[in-house]
C-alpha positions as CSV (number, residue, x, y, z in Angstrom):
1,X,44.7,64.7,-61.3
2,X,41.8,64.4,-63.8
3,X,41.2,67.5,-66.1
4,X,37.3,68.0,-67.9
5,X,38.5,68.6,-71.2
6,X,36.3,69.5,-74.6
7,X,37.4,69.5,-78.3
8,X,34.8,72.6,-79.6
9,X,35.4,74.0,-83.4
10,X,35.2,77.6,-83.6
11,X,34.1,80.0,-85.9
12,X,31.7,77.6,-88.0
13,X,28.0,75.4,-87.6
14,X,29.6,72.7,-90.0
15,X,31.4,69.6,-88.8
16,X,35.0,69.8,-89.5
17,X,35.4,73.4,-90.6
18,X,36.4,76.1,-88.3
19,X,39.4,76.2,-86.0
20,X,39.8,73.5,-83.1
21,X,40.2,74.7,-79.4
22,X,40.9,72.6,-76.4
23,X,39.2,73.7,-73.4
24,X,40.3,72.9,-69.9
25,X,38.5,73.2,-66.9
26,X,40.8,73.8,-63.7
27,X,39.8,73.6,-60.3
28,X,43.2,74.7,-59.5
29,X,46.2,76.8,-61.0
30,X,48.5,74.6,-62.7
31,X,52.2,75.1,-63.4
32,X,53.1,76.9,-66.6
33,X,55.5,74.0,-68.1
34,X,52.2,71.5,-67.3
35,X,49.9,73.7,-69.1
36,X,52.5,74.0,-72.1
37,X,52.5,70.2,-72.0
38,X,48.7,69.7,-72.1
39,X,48.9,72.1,-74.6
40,X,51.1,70.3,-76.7
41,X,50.2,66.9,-76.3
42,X,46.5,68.1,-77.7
43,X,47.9,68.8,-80.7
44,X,45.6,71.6,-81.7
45,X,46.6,75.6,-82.5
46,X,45.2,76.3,-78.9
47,X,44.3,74.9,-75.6
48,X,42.6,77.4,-73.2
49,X,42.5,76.9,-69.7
50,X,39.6,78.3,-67.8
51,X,39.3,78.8,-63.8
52,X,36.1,79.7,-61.8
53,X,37.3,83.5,-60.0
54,X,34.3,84.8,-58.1
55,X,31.3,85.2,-60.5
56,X,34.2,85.4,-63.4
57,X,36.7,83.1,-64.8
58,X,40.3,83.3,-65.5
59,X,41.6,82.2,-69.0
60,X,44.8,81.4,-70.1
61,X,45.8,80.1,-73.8
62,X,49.1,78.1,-75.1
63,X,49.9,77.1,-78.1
64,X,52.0,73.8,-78.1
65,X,54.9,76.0,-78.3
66,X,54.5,79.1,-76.5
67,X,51.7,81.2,-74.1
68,X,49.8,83.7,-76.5
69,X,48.5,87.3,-75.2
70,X,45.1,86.6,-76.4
71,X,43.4,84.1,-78.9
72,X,39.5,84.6,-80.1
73,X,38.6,80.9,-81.1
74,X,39.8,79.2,-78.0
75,X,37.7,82.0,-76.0
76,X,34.8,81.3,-78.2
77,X,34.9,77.7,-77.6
78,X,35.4,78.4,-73.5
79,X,32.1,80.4,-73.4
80,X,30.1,77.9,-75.7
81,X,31.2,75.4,-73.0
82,X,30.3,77.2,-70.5
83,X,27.1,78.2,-71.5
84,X,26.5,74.7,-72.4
85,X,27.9,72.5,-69.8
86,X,28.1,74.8,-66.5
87,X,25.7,77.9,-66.6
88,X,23.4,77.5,-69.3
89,X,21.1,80.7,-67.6
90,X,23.7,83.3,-68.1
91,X,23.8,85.5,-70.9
92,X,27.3,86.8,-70.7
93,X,30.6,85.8,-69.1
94,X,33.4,88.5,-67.9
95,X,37.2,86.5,-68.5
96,X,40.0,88.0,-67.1
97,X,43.2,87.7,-69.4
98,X,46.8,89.0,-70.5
99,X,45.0,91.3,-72.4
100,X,42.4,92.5,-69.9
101,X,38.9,92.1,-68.9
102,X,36.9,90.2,-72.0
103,X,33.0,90.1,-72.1
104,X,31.2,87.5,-73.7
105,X,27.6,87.6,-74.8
106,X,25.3,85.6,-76.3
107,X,22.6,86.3,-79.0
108,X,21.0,83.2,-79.7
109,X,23.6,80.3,-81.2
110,X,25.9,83.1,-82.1
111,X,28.5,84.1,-79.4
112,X,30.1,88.0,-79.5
113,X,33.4,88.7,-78.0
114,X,34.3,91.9,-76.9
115,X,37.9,92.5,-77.4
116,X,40.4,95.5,-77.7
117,X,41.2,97.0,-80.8
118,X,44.4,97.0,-82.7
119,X,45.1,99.8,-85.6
120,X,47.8,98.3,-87.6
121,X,50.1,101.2,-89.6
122,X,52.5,101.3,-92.3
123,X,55.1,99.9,-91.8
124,X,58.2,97.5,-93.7
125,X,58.0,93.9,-94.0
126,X,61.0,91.7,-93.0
127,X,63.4,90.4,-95.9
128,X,62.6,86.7,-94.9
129,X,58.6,87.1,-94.8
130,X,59.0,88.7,-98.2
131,X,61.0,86.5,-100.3
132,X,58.5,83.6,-98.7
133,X,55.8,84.6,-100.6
134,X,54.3,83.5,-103.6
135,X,52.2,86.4,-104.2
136,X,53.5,89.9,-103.1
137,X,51.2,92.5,-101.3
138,X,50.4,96.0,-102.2
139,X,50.9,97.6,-98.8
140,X,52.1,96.4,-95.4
141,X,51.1,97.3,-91.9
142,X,51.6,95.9,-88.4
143,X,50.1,96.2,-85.6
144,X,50.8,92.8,-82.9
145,X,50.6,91.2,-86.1
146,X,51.6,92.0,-89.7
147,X,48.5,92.6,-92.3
148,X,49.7,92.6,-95.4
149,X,46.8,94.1,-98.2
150,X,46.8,92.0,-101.6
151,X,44.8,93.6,-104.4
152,X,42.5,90.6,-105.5
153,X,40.2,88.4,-103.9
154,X,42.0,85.5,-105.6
155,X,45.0,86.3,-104.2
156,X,44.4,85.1,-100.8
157,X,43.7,81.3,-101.4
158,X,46.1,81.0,-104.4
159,X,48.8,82.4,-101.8
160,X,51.7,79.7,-101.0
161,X,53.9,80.2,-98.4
162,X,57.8,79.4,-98.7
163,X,58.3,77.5,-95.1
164,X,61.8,76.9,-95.0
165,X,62.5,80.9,-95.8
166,X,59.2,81.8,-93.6
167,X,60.2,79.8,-90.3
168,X,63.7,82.1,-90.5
169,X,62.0,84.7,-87.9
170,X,60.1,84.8,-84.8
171,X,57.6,86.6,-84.3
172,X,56.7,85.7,-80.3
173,X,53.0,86.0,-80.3
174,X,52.6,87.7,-83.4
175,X,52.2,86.6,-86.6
176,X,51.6,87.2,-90.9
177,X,47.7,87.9,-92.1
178,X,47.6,88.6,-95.3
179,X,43.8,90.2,-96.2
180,X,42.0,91.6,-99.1
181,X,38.4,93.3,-99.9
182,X,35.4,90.2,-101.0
183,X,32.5,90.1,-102.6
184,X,30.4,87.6,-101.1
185,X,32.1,88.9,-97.9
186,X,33.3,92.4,-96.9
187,X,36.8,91.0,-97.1
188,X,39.0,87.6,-96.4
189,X,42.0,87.0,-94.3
190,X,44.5,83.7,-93.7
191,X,47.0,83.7,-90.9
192,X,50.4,81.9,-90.4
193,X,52.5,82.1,-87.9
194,X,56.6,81.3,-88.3
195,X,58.3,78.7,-86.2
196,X,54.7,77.2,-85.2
197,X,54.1,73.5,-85.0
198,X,50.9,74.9,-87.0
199,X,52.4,77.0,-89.3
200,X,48.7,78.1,-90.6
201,X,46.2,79.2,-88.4
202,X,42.7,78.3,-89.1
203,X,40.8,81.3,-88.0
204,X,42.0,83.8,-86.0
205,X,39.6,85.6,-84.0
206,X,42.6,88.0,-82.1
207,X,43.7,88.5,-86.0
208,X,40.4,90.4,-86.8
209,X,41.4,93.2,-83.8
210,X,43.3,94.8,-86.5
211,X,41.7,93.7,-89.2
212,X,38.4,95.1,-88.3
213,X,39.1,99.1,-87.9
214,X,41.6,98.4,-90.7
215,X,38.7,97.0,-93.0
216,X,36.3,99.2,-91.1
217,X,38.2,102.8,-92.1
218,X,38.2,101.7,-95.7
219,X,35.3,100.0,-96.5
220,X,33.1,102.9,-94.5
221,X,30.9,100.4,-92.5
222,X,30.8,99.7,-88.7
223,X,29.6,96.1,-89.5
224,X,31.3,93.4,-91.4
225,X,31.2,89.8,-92.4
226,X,34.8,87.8,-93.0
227,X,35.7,84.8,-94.4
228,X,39.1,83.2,-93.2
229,X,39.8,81.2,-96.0
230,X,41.6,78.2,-94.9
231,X,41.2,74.8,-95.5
232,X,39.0,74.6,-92.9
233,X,37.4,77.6,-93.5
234,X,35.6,80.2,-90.5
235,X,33.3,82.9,-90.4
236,X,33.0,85.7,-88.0
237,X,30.8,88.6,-87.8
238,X,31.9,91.6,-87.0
239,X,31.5,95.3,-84.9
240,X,34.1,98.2,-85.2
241,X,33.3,99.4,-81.8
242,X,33.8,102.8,-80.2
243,X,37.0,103.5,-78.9
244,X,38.9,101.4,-78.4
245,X,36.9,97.9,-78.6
246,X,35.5,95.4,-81.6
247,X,33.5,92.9,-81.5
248,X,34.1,89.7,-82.7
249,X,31.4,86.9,-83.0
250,X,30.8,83.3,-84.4
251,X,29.3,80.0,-83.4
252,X,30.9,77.0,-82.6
253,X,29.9,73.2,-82.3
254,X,31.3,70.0,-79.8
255,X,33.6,67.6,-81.6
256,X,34.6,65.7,-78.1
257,X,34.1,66.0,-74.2
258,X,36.2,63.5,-71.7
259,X,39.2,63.6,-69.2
260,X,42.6,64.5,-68.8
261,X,44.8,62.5,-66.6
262,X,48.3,64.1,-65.5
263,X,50.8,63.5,-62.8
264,X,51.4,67.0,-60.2
C-alpha cells in the first residue's frame, strides 16, 4: 500500500525552526501497531494520520512510542496540507479526535486551532522530576501536563535537564513544561517529555491549553504571543477563549512531500 506522506514544520515561516510533523493521508483505517511503526520509522516527535469522514476528517497522532490524546503542531501541519494540497477553497476544517471535535480556520498564512482548555492547579512535583533539574521552579501546577513557573526569563533556556534521573517516571501522554513571564513575548515555555525517544519537544501546541488561561489569569490579557524556546525555536499566537476553549495559531511551511510504501 502506498501512503501520501508530507514533512511540514510547525509553528514557524523559517526553514528549519519550528517543530516537524509527519502527515499521512489514509484512504483507509490502518492497524494501530502499523501506525505506531510509520510513526516510528519517521523519526519525528509526531506523525498524524488524517482520513476523509464525510465533509470532515478523522485525525489520529503517535509518537514513535506511544498514541497521544491530542498534539497542536502535527494538527497544524494536517490543515496547512490540506488547505494546500486537497481543498485549497475552504476556510476551515472540523477534525474529529481523542479529544473531541477541533476546528481549524484560516486567516491568511496564519492557521488558528480551536482546542479545549486545560486549567492547570497546584499541585506537588514528583521527587525524580525535581532532583532532574538544574534550575528549580517557584510554583508547580498540573493539569495533563506539569507547568512548572520559574521566576526569570533567563531561566528557561539556561534550564538543563538531568536525563538519566528525568526518564525514572512515566508520564503516558503527559509531560514537564516549565514557563515563565517575557518581555519581547508575553511569556516562554520548553517541553520534555520522560521516557520519549525525543526527550524535548520542540513546540507544543496541546502544551499551550494550559498554559494559555494559566498565562491569561495572570497577565490580565485575552491575547498573547509565546515563544517556545527550543533549539528550534516556535511561535504561536494566542486566544484565551470563553469557556472552555483557546485558541492556538501559527504558520507552518513544507520541508518534503512523497510516498510511503508498507506491507498490510
Amino acid at each position: 500500500m502506498q501512503i501520501d506522506y508530507y514533512h511540514v514544520d510547525s509553528f514557524t515561516t523559517e526553514q528549519f525552526k519550528g517543530n516537524p510533523a509527519g502527515v499521512c493521508l489514509l484512504k483507509e483505517e490502518l492497524p494501530d501497531s502499523v501506525l505506531l511503526g510509520i510513526a516510528g520509522e519517521n523519526g519525528l516527535a509526531e506523525t498524524a494520520f488524517i482520513r476523509k469522514a464525510g465533509n470532515n476528517y478523522s485525525i489520529r497522532w503517535f509518537t514513535p512510542d506511544i498514541e497521544m490524546d491530542l498534539c497542536g503542531h502535527a494538527t497544524l501541519a494536517s490543515a496547512y496540507i490540506i488547505k494546500k494540497f486537497i481543498d485549497p477553497g475552504c476556510e476551515n476544517i472540523l477534525f474529529e479526535s481523542a479529544s473531541g471535535s477541533l476546528t481549524v480556520t484560516f486567516d491568511g498564512e496564519l492557521i488558528s486551532m480551536d482546542f479545549p482548555k486545560r486549567i492547570p492547579v497546584p499541585a506537588e512535583l514528583p521527587e525524580e522530576i525535581y532532583e532532574s533539574l538544574s534550575i528549580k521552579p517557584v510554583a508547580v501546577y498540573k493539569s495533563r501536563d506539569y507547568v512548572l513557573l520559574y521566576k526569570s526569563e533567563s531561566d528557561i533556556p539556561n534550564l538543563i535537564v538531568n536525563r538519566i534521573l528525568f526518564d525514572r517516571i512515566n508520564l503516558g501522554p503527559g509531560g514537564v513544561c516549565v514557563t515563565a513571564k517575557a518581555q519581547s513575548f508575553d511569556f516562554i515555555s520548553r517541553f520534555f517529555t520522560p521516557q520519549a525517544s525525543i526527550s524535548e519537544d520542540p513546540v507544543t501546541g496541546s502544551a499551550h491549553c494550559s498554559l494559555i488561561p494559566f498565562w491569561s489569569e495572570r497577565l490580565g490579557k485575552q491575547r498573547m504571543t509565546a515563544l517556545q524556546a527550543s533549539q528550534r525555536s516556535g511561535i504561536l499566537y494566542c486566544e484565551n477563549g470563553q469557556k472552555d476553549r483557546v485558541s492556538v495559531a501559527g504558520n507552518a511551511r513544507l520541508y518534503s512531500k512523497g510516498l510511503i510504501e508498507v506491507d498490510i
